[in-house]
C-alpha positions in Angstrom: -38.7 -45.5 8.2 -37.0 -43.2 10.6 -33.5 -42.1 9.7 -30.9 -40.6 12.3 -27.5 -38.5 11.4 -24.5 -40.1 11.1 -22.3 -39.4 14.3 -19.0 -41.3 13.9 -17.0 -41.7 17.6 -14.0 -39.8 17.5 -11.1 -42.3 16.4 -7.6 -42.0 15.5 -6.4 -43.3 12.3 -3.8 -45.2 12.3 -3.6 -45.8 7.5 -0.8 -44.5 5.7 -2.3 -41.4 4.0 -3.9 -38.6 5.5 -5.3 -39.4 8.8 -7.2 -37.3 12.0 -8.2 -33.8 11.2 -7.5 -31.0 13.3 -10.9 -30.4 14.9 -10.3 -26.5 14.2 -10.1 -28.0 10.5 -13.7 -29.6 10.9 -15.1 -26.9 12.8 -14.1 -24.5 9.7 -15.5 -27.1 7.0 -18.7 -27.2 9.4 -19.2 -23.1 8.5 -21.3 -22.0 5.7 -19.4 -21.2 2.4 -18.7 -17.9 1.0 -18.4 -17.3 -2.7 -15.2 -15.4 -4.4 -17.7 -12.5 -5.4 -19.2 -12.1 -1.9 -18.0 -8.8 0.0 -16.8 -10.5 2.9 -14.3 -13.0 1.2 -13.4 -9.5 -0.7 -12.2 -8.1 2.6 -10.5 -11.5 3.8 -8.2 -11.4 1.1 -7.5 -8.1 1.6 -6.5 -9.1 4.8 -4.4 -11.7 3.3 -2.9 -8.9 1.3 -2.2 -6.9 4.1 -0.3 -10.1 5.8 1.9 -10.5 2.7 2.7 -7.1 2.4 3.9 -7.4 6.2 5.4 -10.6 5.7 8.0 -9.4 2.5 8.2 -5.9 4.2 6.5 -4.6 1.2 3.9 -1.3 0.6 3.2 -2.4 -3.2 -0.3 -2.5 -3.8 -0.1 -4.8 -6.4 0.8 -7.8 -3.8 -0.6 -11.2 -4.1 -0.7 -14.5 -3.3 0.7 -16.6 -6.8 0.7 -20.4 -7.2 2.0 -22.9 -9.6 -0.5 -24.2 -12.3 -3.2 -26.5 -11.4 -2.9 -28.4 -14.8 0.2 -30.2 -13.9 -1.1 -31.9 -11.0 -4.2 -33.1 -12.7 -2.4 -34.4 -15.9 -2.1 -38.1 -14.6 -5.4 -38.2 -13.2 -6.6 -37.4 -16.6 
């Protein structure tokens, strides 16, 4: 038994939720993964630091990224 990969033609979606991804989206997703201990994602979000601190016109080294709690969002799926 011989098996091939699965290679979908390229097709717009026309359903009500999310539909075509960006193929810079894919491309990314298609890169290998990078833990939050690894050195280089390390330096990317100090990159990202560097942005926010240009964004809000800011030189505080204690700038970063916040979001709301994840908990809320999850409740009704629980």
């Amino acid at each position: 038994m011989t098996f091939t990969s699965f290679n979908p033609p390229q097709r717009t979606l026309m359903g009500p939720g999310p539909s075509d991804i960006y193929p810079r989206v894919l491309q990314a997703q298609s890169r290998p993964t990078v833990g939050h201990l690894d050195p280089l994602f390390i330096g990317m979000m100090d990159e990202v630091k560097q942005l926010l601190q240009y964004a809000f016109q800011t030189e505080n080294p204690v700038t970063m990224r916040s979001q709301p709690p994840v908990v809320p969002v999850w409740r009704p799926v629980l």
